[in-house]
C-alpha positions in Angstrom: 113.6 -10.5 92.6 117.3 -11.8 92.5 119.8 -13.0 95.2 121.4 -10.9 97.5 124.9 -10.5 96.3 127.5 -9.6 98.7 130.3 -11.7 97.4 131.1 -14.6 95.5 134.0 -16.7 95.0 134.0 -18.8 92.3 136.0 -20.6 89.2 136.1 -17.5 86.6 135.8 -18.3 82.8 138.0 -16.5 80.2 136.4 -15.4 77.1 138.1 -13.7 74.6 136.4 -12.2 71.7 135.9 -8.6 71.4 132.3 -7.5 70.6 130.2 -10.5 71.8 126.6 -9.5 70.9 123.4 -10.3 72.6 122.5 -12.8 69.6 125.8 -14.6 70.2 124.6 -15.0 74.1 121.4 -15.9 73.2 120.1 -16.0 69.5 117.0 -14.7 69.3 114.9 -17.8 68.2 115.1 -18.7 71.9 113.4 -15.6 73.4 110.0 -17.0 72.4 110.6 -19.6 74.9 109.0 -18.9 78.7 111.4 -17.8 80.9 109.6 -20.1 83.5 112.0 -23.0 81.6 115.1 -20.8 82.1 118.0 -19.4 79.6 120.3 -20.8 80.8 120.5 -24.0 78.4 120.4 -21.4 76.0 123.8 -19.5 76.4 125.9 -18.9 73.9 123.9 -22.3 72.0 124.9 -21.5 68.9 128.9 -21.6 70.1 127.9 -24.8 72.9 127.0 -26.7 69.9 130.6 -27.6 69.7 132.0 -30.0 72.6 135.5 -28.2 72.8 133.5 -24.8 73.3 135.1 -23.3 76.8 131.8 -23.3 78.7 131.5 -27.4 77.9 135.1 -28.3 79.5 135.9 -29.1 83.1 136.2 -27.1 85.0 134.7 -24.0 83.0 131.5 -25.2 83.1 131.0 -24.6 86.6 132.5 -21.2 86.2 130.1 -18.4 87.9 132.2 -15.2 86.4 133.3 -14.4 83.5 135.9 -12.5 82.3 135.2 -11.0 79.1 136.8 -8.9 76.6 136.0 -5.4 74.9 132.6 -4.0 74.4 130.6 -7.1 75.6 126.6 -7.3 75.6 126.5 -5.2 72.4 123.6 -5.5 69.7 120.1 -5.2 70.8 118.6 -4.7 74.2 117.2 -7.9 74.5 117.3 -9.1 78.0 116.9 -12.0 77.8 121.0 -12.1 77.5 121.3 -11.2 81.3 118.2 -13.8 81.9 120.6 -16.6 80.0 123.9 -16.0 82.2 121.9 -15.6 85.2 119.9 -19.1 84.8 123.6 -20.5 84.1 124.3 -19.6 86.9 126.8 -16.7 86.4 127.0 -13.8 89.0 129.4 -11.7 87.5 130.6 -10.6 84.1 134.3 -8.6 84.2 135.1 -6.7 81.2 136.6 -3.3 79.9 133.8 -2.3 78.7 129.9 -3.1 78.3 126.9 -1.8 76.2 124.8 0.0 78.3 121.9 -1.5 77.6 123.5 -4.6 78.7 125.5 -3.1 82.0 121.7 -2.2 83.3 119.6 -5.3 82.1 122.7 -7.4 84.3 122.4 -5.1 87.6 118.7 -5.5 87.3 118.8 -9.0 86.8 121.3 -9.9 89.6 124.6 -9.8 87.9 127.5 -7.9 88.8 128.8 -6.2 85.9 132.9 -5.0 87.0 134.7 -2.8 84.5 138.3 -3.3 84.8 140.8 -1.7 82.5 141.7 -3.4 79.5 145.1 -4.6 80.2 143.8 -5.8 83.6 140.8 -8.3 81.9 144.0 -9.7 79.4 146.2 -10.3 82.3 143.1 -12.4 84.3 142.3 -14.1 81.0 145.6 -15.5 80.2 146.0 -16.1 84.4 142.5 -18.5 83.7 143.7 -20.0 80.4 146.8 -20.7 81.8 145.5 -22.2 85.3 142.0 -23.5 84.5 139.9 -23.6 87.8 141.3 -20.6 89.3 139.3 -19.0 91.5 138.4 -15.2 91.9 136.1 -13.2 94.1 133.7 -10.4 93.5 133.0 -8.4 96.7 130.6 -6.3 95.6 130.7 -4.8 99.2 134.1 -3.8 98.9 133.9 -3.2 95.1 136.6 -5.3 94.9 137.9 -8.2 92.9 140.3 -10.4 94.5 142.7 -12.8 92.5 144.0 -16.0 93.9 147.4 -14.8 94.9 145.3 -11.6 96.5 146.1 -8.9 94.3 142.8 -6.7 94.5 141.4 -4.9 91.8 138.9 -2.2 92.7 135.9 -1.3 90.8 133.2 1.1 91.0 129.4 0.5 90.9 126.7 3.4 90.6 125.1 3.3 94.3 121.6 2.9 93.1 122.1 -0.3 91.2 124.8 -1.6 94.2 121.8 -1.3 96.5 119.7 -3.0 94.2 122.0 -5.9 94.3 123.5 -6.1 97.8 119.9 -6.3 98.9 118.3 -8.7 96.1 115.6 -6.4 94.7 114.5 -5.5 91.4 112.8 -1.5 90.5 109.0 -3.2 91.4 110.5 -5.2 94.9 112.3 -1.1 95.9 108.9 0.2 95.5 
């Protein structure tokens, strides 16, 4: 069972390649590890390696949403992906687009995945690259993100997995 989610504010990340893959969030040697010693260490490794990766610079690496680019959470269905950005700490992932596979492991695992359009994500990435800290907020109640300067973006979530995540349940805690 996750957190309730409601709303967050929090310092955003951008990220900006296009077809980020499950084994780029987590490469698969890791998923033989118990999830009882948590992801999160895990995310994006292979990329983390590198001290000037975004995730290892102030203030990024508190960030608790993402804002991604086209297509991200493709590959394989490995869930372990949502496991990783949730045991980071991450609440929400914005993007165009995501896999499917990837949308639903996310809502079932306590992230908000918000598809914005396209030009919207570039504008919020350049915003965060250009003012590094900024904050935004996901109000999943509202289906709403809010920037900074309150310009509110709205977003739609299928009702099933919203109630999933507004009252912090998983399928096995709804039955």
């Amino acid at each position: 069972m996750a957190e309730k989610f409601t709303s967050i504010t929090a310092v955003a990340v951008p990220y900006e390649a296009v077809n980020v893959d499950t084994d780029q969030i987590i490469p698969a040697r890791f998923l033989k590890v118990p999830r009882s010693e948590g992801y999160g260490r895990f995310l994006f490794h292979d990329l983390a390696e590198n001290p000037d990766f975004l995730l290892n610079r102030a203030p990024y690496r508190d960030a608790r949403i993402l804002v991604g680019n086209t297509n991200f959470g493709c590959g394989s269905s490995r869930e372990g992906a949502a496991f990783a950005f949730y045991d980071r700490g991450f609440r929400s992932i914005i993007a165009p687009s995501f896999s499917d596979i990837f949308h639903n492991n996310c809502v079932k695992n306590g992230i908000v995945p918000v598809r914005l359009p396209e030009a919207t994500c570039a504008r919020l990435r350049a915003t965060l690259a250009d003012r590094p800290g900024t904050q935004l907020t996901v109000d999943l109640a509202e289906q709403r993100v809010i920037e900074a300067g309150g310009t509110v973006h709205p977003f739609f979530l299928d009702a099933f997995f919203r109630e999933l995540l507004l009252q912090g349940l998983d399928e096995l805690g709804l039955t």
